[in-house]
C-alpha positions in Angstrom: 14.6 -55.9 5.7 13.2 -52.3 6.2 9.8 -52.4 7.0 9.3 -48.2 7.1 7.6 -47.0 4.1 9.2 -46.1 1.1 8.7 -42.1 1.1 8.0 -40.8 -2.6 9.9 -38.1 -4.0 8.6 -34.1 -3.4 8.3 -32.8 -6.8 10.1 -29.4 -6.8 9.2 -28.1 -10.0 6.8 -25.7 -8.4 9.8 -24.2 -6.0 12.0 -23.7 -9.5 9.8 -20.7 -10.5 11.5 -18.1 -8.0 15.4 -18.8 -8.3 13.9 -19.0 -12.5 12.7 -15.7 -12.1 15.8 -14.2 -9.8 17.9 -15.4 -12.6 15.9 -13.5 -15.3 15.9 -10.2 -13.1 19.6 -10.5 -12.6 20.6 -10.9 -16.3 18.1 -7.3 -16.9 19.5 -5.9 -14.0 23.3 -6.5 -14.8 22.3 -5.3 -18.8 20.6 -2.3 -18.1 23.0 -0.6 -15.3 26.0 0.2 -18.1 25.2 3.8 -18.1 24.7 4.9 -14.5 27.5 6.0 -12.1 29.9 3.6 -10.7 28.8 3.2 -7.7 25.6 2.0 -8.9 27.3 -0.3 -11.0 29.7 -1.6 -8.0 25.8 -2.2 -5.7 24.3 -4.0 -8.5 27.5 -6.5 -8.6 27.0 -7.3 -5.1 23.1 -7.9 -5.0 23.6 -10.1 -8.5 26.7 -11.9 -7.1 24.3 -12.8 -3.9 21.5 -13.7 -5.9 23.9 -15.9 -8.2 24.8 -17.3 -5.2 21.9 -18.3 -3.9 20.5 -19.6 -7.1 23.5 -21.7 -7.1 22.8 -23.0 -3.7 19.3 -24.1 -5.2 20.5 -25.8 -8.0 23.2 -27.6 -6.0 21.1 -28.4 -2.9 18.2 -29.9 -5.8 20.8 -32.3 -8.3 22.1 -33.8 -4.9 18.4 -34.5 -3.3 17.4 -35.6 -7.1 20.1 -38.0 -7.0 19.6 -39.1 -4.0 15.8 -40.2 -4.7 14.6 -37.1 -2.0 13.0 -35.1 -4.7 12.2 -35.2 -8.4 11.7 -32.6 -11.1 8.1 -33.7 -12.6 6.0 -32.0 -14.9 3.0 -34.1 -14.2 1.1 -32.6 -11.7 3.6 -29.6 -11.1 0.9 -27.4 -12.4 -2.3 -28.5 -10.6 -0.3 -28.1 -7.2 0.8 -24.5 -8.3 -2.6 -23.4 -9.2 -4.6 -25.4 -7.1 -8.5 -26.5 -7.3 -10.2 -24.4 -9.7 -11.7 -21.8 -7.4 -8.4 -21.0 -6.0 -6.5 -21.4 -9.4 -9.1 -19.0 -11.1 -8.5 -15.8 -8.2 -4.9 -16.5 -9.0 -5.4 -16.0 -12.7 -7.5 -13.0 -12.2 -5.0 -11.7 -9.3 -2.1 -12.0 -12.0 -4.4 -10.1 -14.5 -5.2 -7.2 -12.0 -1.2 -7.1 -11.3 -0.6 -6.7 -15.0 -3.8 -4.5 -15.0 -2.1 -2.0 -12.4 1.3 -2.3 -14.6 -0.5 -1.1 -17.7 -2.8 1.5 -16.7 -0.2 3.3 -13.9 1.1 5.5 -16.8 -2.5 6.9 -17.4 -4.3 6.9 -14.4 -1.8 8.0 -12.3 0.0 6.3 -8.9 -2.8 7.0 -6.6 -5.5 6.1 -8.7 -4.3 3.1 -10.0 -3.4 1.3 -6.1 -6.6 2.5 -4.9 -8.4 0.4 -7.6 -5.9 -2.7 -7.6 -6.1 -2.8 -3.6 -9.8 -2.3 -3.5 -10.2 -5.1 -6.3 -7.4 -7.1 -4.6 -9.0 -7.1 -1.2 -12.5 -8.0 -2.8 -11.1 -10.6 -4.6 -9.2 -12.6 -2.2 -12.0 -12.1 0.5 -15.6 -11.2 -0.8 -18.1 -8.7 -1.9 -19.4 -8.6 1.6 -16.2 -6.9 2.8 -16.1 -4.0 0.4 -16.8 -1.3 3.2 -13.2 -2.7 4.8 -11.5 -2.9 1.2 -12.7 0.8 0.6 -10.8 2.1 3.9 -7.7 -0.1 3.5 -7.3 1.1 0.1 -8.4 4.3 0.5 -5.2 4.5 3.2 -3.0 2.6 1.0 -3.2 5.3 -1.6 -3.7 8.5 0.8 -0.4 7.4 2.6 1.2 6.3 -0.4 0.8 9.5 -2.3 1.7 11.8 1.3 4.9 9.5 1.7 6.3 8.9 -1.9 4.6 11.7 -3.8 4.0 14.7 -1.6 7.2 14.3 1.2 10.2 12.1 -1.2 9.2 14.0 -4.3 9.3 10.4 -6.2 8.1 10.5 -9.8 5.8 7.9 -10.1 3.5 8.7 -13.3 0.7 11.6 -12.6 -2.6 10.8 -13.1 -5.9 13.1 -12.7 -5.9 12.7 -8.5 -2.0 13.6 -9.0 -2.7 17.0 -10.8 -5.8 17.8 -8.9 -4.2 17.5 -5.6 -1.1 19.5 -7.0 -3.0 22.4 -8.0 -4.7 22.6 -4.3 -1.3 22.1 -2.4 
């Protein structure tokens, strides 16, 4: 008789989310790269082909713990572990809405506007009020550097906002 205990199963629903997600990005990316130049075409086999790869890994590596009673694919509970108490759970929620936030209003407030108020919220958010003096510098320094770096010295084309144009006119 085996007297350890019995060990229950790790739910893995929760780790499903990313290789989920890769799979989504890789069908867009392989869909939207039929009009660029080859070679762009031949780069975007190779990252898909790896991420097919390791998505296939995942699923593999999971049906064999599954049937070997290691882990378990559970909705109950999946979703209380991957949001957490409600405190944590609800800065999650608002962090996902500030991300989306960012996403929607880059367009018309411009690159450097928009990170210094999602880093500034972000920071505020995940630490406290209390620490708004050291969310003001850091994002203040995010979006400085990231408009001398990408803006001002690559010449990237992120959208142009009112900071964008100002600082244009002066340099």
């Amino acid at each position: 008789m085996n007297n350890e205990p019995q060990q229950r199963p790790r739910n893995i629903l929760p780790d499903c989310i990313i290789p989920a997600l890769a799979l989504a990005f890789t069908v867009y990316y392989l869909t939207t790269i039929t009009e660029v130049p080859w070679i762009s075409q031949a780069s975007a086999i190779v990252v898909s082909s790896l991420l097919l790869l390791s998505i296939m890994a995942f699923v593999i590596r999971s049906v064999w713990r599954i049937r070997q009673h290691q882990e378990t694919l559970q909705f109950e509970g999946a979703f209380h572990k991957l949001l957490g108490y409600l405190p944590i759970s609800l800065k999650r929620i608002v962090l996902l809405l500030l991300a989306i936030a960012y996403v929607w209003l880059i367009d018309s407030l411009g690159f450097t506007l928009t990170t210094f108020i999602f880093v500034f919220i972000g920071i505020v958010l995940l630490s406290s009020l209390a620490n708004w003096k050291n969310a003001l510098i850091v994002s203040l320094s995010c979006s400085v550097i990231g408009y001398i770096v990408f803006i001002y010295f690559f010449k990237t084309r992120f959208p142009a906002g009112p900071i964008e144009h100002w600082l244009k006119g002066i340099l």
